[in-house]
C-alpha positions in Angstrom: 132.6 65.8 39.8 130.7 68.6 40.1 129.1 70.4 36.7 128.6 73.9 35.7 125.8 74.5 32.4 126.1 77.6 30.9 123.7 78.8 28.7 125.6 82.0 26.8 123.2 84.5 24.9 124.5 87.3 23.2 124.2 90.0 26.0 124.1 87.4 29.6 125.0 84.1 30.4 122.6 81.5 32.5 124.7 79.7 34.7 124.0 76.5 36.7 126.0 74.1 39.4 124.7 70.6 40.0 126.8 68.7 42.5 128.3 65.3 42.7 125.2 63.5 42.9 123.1 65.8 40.1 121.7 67.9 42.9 121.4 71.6 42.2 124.0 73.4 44.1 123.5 77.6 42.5 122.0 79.3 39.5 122.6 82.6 38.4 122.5 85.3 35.5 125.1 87.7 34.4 125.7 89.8 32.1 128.6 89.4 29.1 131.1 92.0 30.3 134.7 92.4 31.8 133.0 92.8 35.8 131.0 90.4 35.2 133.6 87.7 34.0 135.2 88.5 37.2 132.1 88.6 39.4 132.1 84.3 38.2 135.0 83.7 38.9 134.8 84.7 42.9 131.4 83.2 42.9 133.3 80.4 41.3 136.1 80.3 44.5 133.4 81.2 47.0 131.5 77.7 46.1 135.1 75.9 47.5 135.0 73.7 44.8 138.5 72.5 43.4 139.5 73.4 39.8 140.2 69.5 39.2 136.7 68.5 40.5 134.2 71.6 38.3 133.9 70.7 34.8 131.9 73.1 32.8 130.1 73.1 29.8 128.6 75.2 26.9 127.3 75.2 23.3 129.5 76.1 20.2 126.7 78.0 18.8 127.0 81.2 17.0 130.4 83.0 18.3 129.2 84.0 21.4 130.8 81.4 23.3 134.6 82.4 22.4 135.3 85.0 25.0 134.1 83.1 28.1 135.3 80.0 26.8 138.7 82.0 26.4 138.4 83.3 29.7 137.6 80.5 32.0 140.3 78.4 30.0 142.8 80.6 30.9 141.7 80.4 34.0 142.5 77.4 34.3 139.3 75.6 34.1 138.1 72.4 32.6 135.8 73.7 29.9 134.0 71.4 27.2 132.9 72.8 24.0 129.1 70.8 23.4 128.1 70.3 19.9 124.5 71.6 20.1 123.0 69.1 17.8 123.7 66.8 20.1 122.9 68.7 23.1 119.0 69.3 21.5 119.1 65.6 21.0 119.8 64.8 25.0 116.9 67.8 25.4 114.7 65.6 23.7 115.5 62.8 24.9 115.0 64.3 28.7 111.6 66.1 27.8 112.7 69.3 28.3 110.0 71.3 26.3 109.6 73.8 28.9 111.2 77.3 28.4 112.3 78.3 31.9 115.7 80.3 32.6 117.4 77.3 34.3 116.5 74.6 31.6 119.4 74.9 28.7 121.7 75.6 31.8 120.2 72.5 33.6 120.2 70.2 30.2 123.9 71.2 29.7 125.0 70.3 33.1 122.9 67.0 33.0 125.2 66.1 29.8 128.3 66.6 31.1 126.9 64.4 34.2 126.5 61.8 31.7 129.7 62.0 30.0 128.5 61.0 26.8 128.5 64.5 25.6 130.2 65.2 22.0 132.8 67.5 21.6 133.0 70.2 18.8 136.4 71.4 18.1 137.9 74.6 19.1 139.7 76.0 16.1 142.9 77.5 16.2 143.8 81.0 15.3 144.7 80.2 11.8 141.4 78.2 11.3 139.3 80.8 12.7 141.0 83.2 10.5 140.5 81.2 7.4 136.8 80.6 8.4 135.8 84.4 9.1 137.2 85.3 5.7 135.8 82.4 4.1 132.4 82.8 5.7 132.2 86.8 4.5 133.6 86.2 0.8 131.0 84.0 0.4 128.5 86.0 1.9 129.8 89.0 -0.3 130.4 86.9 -3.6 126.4 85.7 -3.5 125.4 90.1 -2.6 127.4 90.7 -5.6 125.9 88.1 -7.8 122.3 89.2 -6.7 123.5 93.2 -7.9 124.7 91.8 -11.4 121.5 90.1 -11.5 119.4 93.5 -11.2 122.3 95.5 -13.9 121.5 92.6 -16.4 117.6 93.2 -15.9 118.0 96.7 -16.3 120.8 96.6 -19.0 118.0 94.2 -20.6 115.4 97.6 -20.9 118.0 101.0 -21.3 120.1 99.1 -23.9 119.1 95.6 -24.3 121.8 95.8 -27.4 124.7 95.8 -25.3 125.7 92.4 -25.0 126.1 92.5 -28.7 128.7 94.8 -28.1 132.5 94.1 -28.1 132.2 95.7 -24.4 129.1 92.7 -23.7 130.5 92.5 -19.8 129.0 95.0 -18.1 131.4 94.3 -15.1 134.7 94.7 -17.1 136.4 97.6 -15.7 136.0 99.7 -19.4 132.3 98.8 -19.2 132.0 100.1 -15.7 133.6 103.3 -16.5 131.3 103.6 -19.6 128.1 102.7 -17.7 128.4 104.8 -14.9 128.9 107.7 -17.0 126.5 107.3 -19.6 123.9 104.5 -18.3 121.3 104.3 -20.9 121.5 103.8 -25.0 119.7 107.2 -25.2 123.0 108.6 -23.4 125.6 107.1 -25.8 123.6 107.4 -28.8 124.4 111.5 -28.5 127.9 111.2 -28.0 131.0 111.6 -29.8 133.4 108.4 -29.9 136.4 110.4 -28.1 134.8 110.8 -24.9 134.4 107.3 -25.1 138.2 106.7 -26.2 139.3 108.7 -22.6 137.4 107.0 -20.7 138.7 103.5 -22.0 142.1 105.0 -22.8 142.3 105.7 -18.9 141.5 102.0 -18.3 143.2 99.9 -21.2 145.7 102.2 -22.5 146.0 101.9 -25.7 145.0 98.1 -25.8 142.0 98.6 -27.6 140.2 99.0 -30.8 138.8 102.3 -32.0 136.2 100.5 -33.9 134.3 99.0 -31.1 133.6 102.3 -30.0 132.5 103.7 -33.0 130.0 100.3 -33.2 129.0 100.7 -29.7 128.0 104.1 -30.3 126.1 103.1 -33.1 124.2 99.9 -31.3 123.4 102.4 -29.4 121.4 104.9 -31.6 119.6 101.9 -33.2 118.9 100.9 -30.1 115.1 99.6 -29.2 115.2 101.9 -25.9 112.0 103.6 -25.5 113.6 106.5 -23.3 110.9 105.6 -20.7 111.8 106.0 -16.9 115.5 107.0 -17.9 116.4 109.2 -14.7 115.2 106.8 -12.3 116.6 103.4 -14.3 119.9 106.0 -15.0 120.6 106.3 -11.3 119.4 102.7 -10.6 122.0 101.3 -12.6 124.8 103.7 -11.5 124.5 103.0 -7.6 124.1 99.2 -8.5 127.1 99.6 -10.4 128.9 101.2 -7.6 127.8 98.5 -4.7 129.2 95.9 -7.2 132.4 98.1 -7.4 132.6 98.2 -3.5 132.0 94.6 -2.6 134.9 93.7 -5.5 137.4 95.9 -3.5 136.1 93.7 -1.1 136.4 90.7 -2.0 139.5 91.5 -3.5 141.1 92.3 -0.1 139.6 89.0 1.4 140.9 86.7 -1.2 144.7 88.7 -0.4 144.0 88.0 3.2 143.4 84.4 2.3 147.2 84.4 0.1 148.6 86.2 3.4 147.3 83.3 6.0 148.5 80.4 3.4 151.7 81.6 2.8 154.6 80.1 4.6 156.2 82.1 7.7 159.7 81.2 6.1 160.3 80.7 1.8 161.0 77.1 2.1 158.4 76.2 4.1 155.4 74.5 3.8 152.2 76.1 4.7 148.9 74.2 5.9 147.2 72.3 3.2 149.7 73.5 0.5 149.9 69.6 -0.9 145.7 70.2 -1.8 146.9 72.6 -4.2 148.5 70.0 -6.1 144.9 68.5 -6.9 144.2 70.0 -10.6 141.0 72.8 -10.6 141.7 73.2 -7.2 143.4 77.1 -5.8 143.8 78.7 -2.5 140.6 80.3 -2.0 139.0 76.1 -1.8 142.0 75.5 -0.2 141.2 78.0 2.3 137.6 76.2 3.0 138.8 73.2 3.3 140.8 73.8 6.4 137.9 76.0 7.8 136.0 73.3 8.3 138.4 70.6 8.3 141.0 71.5 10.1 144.6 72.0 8.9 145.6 68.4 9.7 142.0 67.0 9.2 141.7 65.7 12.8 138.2 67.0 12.9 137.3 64.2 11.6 138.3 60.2 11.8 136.9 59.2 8.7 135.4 60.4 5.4 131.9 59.4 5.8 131.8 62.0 9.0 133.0 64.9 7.3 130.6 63.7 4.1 127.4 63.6 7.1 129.3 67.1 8.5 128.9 68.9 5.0 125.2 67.3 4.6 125.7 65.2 1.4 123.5 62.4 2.4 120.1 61.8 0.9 117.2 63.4 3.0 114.5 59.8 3.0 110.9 60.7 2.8 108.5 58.2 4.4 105.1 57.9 4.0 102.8 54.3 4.5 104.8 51.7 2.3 106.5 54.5 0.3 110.1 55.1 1.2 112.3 57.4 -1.4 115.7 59.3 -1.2 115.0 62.6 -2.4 117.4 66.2 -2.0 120.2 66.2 0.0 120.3 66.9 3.3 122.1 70.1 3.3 122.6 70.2 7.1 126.5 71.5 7.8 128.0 74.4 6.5 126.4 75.7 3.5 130.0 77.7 2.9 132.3 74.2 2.6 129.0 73.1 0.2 129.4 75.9 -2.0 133.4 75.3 -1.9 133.5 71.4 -2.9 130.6 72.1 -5.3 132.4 74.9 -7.2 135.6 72.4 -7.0 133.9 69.7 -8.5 132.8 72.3 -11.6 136.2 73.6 -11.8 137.0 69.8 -12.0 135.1 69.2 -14.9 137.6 71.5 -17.3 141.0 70.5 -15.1 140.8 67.1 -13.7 140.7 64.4 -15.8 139.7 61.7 -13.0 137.3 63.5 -11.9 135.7 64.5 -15.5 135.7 60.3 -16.1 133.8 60.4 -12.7 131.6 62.9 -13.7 131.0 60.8 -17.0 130.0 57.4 -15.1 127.6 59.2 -12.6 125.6 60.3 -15.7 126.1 57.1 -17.7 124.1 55.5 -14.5 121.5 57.7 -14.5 122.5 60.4 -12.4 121.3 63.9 -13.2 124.0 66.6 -13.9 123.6 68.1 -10.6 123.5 64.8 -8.7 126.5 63.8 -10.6 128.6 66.8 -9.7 127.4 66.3 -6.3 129.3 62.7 -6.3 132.5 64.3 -7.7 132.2 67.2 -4.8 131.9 64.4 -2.3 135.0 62.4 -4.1 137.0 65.9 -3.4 136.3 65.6 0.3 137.3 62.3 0.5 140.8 62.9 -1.3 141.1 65.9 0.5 140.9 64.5 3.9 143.0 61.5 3.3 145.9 64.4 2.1 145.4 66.2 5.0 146.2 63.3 7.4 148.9 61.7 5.5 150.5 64.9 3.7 151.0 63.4 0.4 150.4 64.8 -3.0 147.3 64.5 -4.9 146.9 60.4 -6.5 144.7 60.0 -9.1 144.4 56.5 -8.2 142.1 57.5 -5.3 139.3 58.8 -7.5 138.5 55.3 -8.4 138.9 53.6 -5.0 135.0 53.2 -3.8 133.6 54.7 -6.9 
């Protein structure tokens, strides 16, 4: 069997043959585009090497791999997705410190020589789909969460008075509309309660109390606000407010993306990983990370304690002399899927009352609260898996199995 490495960067690929007997038959650069893809493939038939005796070989990192992988697969190639942990690990274990152009090639070839190479899954479109959305919500969620965090400091100086206020969320949509047109408690102290009622008229209707307006107005002129730095903390605050504005919208049209992909092609139909819904605290948007990650059959993974090492909830052990101790977890996986599970396990707390008695024990034996949601996280993705592969509804009798 002969064995093509490729080493795929983001603008050219490193390619590299080593025959049946680990000799090095061709190496060669090109460059990611449509000529180029073509260009291999007659170098490919020039070599005279049957399909069924070429296997090739590249690393799932990054996304760069996903149009060549696509292209030599439809070409009828037999192409092997390496899971580059794994693939650093043979690098070490070869001694391949140097940096030349031939050695990730050369170490990737080597592998598939070996056979004992480890697969990483190729997702299908609906995964992928799932994962790119998931990915940039969460991405988006934590941008937004870092602008609130500035509005509160600010709100904290112009009008630290406001969370006093019946209007004490400055994200609500009547506070938004209020803030962005007058920012600071020097700006609403010198106004007159109806051009506060149109504004909040426009946004509640008449859902609202003309009261609060008249005590917000008057918070405001007792307010503690020096006045100093208004213009510059006034338009501060008003293009915070709008980035926070924008990247709602946005998320907003991810998580309607996410309801499109779950939904079922026909009314009666079920849809992948519907039966996880049935798990109380536990909505589409988890849903869809879930079956990121682990697929929508869970045949990513064999067993729960792989997909517990894939998310990285295993202890990290510190060594030093005669002093061994488990400290942080690991963390190593998909910080997404972490964030996911974790915010399951918190929404768990309120909904689920397995999990809640869970939650309970961990802290009865000493467990910190963190640690302790960390255990009910990990008790999700157990469940979870298990009702991916069988298909069955949510048991509460599972929380306790292996407690």
């Amino acid at each position: 069997m002969f064995c093509l490495g490729i080493d795929v960067s983001k603008k050219s690929c490193r390619y590299l043959i080593l025959n049946e007997e680990g000799q090095k038959v061709k190496s060669f650069s090109l460059d990611n585009t449509h000529e180029a893809f073509q260009n291999l493939l007659e170098r490919l038939k020039a070599l005279s090497i049957p399909k069924d005796h070429l296997l090739i070989g590249l690393e799932a990192s990054g996304s760069f791999w996903e149009n060549l992988y696509s292209h030599l697969k439809e070409n009828g190639f037999s192409v092997v997705l390496l899971n580059p942990y794994h693939t650093n690990k043979f690098r070490e274990a070869l001694a391949k410190k140097a940096k030349t152009d031939d050695i990730d090639a050369l170490v990737i070839a080597q592998l598939l020589r070996t056979g004992e190479y480890v697969q990483s899954q190729v997702a299908e479109e609906l995964i992928q789909s799932l994962r790119e959305i998931t990915k940039l919500r969460y991405e988006l969620l934590k941008e937004r969460k870092n602008y609130q965090r500035q509005v509160f400091s600010l709100l904290s100086v112009i009008f630290p008075e406001y969370e006093k206020t019946a209007l004490k969320n400055p994200f609500s949509g009547a506070s938004l509309a209020i803030l962005q047109k007058f920012p600071t408690a020097k700006d609403l102290a010198q106004i007159k309660p109806k051009q506060i009622e149109k504004i909040v008229r426009s946004i509640k209707g008449n859902n609202f109390d003309l009261k609060e307006i008249e005590t917000l107005i008057k918070t405001a002129q007792n307010s503690i606000y020096s006045g100093r730095a208004k213009e510059a903390r006034t338009t501060s605050l008003r293009i915070l407010l709008r980035h926070i504005e924008t990247l709602s919208s946005s998320i907003e049209e991810l998580e309607t993306k996410i309801q499109e992909l779950l939904s079922p092609q026909e009314p009666n139909d079920p849809f992948p990983g519907e039966n996880l819904l049935t798990i109380p605290g536990v909505g589409e948007k988890t849903v869809a990370a879930i079956l990121s990650y682990l697929g929508a059959d869970g045949s990513n993974f064999s067993t729960s304690t792989e997909a517990i090492g894939y998310v990285g909830y295993f202890p990290r052990i510190y060594q030093s002399g005669q002093t061994q101790r488990e400290n942080k977890i690991c963390k190593r996986g998909p910080k997404v899927l972490r964030w996911a599970l974790y915010m399951a396990a918190v929404a768990s707390l309120r909904h689920n009352p397995e999990m809640r008695n869970l939650y309970h024990k961990k802290i009865s034996q000493g467990k910190t609260e963190k640690q302790a949601l960390i255990c009910v996280a990990k008790k999700l993705l157990q469940i979870m898996l298990a009702m991916l592969k069988s298909g069955e509804a949510y048991n509460p009798l599972r929380v306790y199995a292996n407690c």
